[in-house]
N, C-alpha and C positions, 0 to 999 in steps of 0.2 A: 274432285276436291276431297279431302282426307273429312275424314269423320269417326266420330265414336260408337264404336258397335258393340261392345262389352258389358254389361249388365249394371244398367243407372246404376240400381238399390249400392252396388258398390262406392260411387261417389257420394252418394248420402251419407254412407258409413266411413268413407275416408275423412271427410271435410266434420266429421261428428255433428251433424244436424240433420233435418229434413230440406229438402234443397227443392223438393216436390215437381220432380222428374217424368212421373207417371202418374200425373194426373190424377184421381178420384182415389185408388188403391192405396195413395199414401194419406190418405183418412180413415183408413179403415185397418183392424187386427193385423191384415197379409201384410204388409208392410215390413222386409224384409229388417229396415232401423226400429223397430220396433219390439222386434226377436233379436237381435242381434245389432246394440247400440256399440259398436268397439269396430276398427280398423280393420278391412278385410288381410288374410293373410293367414297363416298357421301361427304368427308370433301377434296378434292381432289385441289378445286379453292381457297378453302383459306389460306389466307395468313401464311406460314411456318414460324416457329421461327427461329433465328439462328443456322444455324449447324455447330455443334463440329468440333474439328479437328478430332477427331474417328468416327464421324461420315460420313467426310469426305471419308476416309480413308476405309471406310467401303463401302461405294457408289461405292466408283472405282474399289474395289474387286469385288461387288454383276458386275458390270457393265461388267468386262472382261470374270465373270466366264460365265453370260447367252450370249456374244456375240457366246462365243466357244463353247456352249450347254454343260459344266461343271461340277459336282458334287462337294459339296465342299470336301470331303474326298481328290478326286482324283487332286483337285484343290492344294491343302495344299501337295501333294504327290510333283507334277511338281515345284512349290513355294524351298519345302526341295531338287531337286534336282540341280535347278537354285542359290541356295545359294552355294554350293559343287562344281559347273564349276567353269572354269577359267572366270574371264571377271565380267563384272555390273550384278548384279543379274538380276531387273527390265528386263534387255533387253534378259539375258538370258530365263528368263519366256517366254516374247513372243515369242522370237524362237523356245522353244520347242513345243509351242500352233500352231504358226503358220507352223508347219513341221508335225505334225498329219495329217495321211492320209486321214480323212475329209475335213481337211481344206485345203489340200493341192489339191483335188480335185473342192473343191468350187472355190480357187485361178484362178483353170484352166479353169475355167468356163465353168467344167464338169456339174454342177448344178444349180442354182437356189439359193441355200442357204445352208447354213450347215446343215440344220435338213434334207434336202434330201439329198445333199452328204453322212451325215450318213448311212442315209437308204440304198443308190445306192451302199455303202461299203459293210454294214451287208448282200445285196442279193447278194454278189460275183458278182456284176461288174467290178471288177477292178485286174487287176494284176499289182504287182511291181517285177518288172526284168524278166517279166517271169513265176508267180508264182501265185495266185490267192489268196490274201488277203480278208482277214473279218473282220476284227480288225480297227475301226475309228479309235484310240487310236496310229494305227502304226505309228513308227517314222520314217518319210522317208530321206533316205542320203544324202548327195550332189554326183551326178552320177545315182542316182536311175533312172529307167524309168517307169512311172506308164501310165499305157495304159487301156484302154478299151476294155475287154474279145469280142473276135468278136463273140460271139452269142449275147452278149448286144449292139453290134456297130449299129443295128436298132433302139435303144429303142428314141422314140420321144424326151421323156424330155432334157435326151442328147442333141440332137441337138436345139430344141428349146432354152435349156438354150446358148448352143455355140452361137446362133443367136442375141437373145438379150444384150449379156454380154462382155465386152470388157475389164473383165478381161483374164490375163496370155497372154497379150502384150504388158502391160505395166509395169510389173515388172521384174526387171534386176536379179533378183534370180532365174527363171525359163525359160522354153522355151518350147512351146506350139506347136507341131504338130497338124493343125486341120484335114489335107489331114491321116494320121495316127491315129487319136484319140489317142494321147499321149502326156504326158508334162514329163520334166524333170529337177530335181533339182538340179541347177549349183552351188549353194553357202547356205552356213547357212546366212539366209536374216539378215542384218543389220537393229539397231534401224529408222533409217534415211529411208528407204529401205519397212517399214512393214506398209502399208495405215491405221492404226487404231488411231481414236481420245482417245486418255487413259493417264492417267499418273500413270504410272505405279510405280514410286519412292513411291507411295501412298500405293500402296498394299504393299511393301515393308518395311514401316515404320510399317504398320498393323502388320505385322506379327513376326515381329521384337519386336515387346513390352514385 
């Protein structure tokens, strides 16, 4: 499967935000957008023309798909199934984004970041209900229990990352055993509900054309 190997801090500085790719380090000084808040490039500091409303439009997509570590294929997949639900398209997208079992493990502040949650998914750390998942992509229920395989319940980063992160206590769509290494997904999370800076009505209009 194709994948992004090029250096996140890049896409933070493309999409002009923190997009929070690596974990812990984009809290802290080294934070490459932080030294350098402007579009990678040697034409990078000077001054942009005006942007489109497709271009717009274009930005918020490129901007959701690298937050969730994305392909656009699979992107435009989740987009045609978010149009077909009951309910706001826009809000239906992140739901389904944010209920994949990477993200759903990052939420829990099983990880550091999604690009390790993935990784911590793909090596079978993780069971849901019971069961031992490898699929980032999985879509987890509202009731599900996703827990930590107890040959992985040593693994450092685990804990490390629980120690730093405060997230999956302060969102009302889950609940976080840390004494068990397990969370559990109480509700399909609401637009109101889902911590991410996006406007999503954007990608919507995009794809809509």
């Amino acid at each position: 499967m194709a994948r992004y190997v090029d250096a996140n801090c890049k896409l933070c500085r493309r999409e002009g935000q923190k997009l929070f790719l690596k974990g812990s380090r984009c809290y802290t000084d080294k934070c490459a957008f932080e030294k350098r808040p402007y579009p990678p490039g040697q034409h990078g500091q000077r001054m942009r023309r005006k942007v489109s409303e497709y271009g717009l439009q274009l930005r918020e997509k490129q901007k959701v798909r690298r937050m969730y570590g994305i392909l656009e294929k699979q992107f435009r997949n989740y987009f045609t199934k978010a149009a077909k639900a009951k309910g706001i398209t826009g809000e239906n997208l992140l739901a389904m984004l944010e209920c994949r079992l990477d993200n759903f493990v990052y939420r829990l502040g099983f990880a550091p970041s999604r690009k390790s949650a993935r990784q911590l998914v793909l090596h079978r750390h993780f069971m849901v209900n019971g069961r031992t998942v490898n699929i980032p992509s999985y879509q987890v229920k509202p009731k599900d229990i996703v827990k930590v395989r107890e040959k992985s319940s040593n693994l450092d980063i685990i804990h490390e990352a629980l120690k730093s992160s405060g997230r999956g206590t302060d969102l009302a769509w889950l609940r976080l055993d840390k004494a068990k290494l397990e969370g559990e997904l109480l509700e399909i999370p609401r637009r109101d509900d889902i911590p991410v800076n996006v406007q999503e009505q954007l990608i919507v209009e995009l794809y809509s054309k």
